[in-house]
C-alpha positions in Angstrom: -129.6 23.9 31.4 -126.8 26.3 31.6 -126.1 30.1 32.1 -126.1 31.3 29.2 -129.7 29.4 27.7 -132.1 32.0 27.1 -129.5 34.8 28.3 -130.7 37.9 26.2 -128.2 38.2 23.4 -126.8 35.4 23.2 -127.5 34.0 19.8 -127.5 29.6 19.6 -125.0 28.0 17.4 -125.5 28.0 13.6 -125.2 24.6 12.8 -124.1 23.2 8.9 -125.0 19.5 8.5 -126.0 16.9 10.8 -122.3 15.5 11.3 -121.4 19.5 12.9 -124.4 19.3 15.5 -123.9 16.1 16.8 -119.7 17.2 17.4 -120.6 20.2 18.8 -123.4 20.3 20.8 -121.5 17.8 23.7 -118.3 20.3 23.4 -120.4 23.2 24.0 -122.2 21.7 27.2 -119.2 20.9 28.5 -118.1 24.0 28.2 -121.1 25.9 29.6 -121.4 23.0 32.4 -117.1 24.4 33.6 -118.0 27.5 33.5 -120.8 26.9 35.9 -118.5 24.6 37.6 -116.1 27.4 38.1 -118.1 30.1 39.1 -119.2 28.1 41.6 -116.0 27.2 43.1 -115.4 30.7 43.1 -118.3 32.2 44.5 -119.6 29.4 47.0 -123.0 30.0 46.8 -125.7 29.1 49.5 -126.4 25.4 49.7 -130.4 26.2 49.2 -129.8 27.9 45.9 -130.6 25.6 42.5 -128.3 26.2 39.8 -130.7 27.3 38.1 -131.4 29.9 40.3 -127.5 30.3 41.1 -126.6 30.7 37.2 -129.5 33.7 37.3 -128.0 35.3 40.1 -124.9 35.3 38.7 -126.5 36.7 35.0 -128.4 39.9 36.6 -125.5 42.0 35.3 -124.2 43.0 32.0 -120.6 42.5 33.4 -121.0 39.2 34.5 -123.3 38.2 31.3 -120.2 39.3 29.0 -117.9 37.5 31.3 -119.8 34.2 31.3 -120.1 34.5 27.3 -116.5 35.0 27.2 -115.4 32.3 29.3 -117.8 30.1 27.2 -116.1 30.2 24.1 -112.4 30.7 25.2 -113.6 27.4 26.7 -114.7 26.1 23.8 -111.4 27.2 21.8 -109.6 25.4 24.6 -107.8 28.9 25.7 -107.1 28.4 29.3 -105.5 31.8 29.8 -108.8 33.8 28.3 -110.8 31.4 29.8 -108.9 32.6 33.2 -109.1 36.1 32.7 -112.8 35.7 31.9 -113.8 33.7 35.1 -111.6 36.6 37.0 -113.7 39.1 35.7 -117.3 37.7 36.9 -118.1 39.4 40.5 -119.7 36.9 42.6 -123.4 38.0 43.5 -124.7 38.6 47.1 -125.7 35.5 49.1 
């Protein structure tokens, strides 16, 4: 599970042949799974709080839901600096 699964908007990966969902489906979960990494690190959330329930928190507003999509995919391009900027952008929720 990640942030952005089941996020409203956010629309899956169109995948073309079996050889393109089997190469991207581990390089997207990695990137969703440093996003939540670093969100994490930023925000230092309360030890009783899931990820689940974290990630949720952290996707209550519109800002944050663009930033995590954002970071996501500069992610997944490998683009450090938009990646940055994007993480920079999400305001951590009240603990």
């Amino acid at each position: 599970e990640s942030m952005l699964d089941g996020m409203p908007g956010h629309r899956p990966e169109r995948h073309v042949g079996v050889g393109r969902i089997t190469a991207a489906k581990p390089a997207v979960r990695a990137a969703k799974q440093q996003v939540l990494k670093a969100v994490k690190e930023k925000c230092a959330p309360a030890n009783h709080l899931s990820d689940n329930d974290f990630a949720n928190k952290v996707l209550a507003t519109d800002g944050n839901k663009n930033a995590v999509r954002e970071a996501t995919l500069a992610k997944e391009r490998n683009n450090q600096k938009s990646y940055r900027a994007a993480i920079d952008k999400i305001v951590c929720p009240a603990k």
